[in-house]
N, C-alpha and C positions, 0 to 999 in steps of 0.2 A: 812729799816728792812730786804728787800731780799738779802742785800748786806754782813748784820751783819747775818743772819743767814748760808751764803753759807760758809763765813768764817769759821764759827762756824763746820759744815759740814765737812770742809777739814781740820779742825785740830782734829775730831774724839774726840772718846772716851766718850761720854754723851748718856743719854738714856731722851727721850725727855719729862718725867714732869722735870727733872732737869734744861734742857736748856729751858722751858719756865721759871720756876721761876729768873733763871738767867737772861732772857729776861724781866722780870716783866710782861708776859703774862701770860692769865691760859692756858691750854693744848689746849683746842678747837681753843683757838685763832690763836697757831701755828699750829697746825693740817690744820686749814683753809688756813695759809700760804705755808704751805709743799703742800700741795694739791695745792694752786697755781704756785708755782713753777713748779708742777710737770705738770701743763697744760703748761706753759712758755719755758717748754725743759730745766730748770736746774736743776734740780732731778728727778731720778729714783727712782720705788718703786719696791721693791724684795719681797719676800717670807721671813721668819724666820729668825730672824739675824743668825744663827748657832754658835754663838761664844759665849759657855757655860758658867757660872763663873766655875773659877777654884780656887786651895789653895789660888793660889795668888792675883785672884781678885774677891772677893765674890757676885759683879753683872757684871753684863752684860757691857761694854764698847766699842762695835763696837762703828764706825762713824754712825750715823745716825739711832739709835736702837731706837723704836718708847716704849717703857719700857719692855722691857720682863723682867729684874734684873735677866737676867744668864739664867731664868725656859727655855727657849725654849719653851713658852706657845703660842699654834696654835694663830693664826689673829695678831701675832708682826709683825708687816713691818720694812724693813731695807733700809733707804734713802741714795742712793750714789748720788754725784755729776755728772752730764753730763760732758762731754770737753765743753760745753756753759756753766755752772756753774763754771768748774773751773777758764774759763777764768775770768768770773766776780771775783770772790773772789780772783785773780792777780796772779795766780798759771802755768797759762803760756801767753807767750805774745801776743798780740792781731794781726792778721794778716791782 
């Protein structure tokens, strides 16, 4: 599952109830994973995604948007991959 989610991670663009449902997990379940990963050193956790919806896309689509749907609503985390995440997810090569 941490392998399917890093993936998921580095190809962006999802706000995370949607990639649990995709995942057939509820939110807590992947929350508890992002959270482990992020003790494991393959995600990061930010402040606010900042990346507002606009005309052209009426929610939220950073990589890693924990659900803001665009608001920029305070306590949204934004989960980036680590260079230890990318490499799992095969995004560069292993040294």
């Amino acid at each position: 599952m941490i392998l399917t989610i890093a993936r998921r991670l580095m190809d962006g663009g999802f706000i995370l109830p949607l990639l649990a449902a995709e995942l057939n997990l509820p939110p807590d379940a992947l929350t508890e994973r992002l959270f482990m990963m992020e003790r494991l050193g393959f995600v990061e956790r930010s402040g606010e995604c900042g990346e507002p919806a606009g005309e052209t896309a009426p929610s939220c689509c950073c990589a890693g948007c924990s659900g803001c749907g665009g608001t920029g609503s305070p306590g949204v985390v934004r989960y980036t991959l680590t260079e230890k995440g990318r490499r799992l997810a095969g995004a560069e090569p292993r040294r």
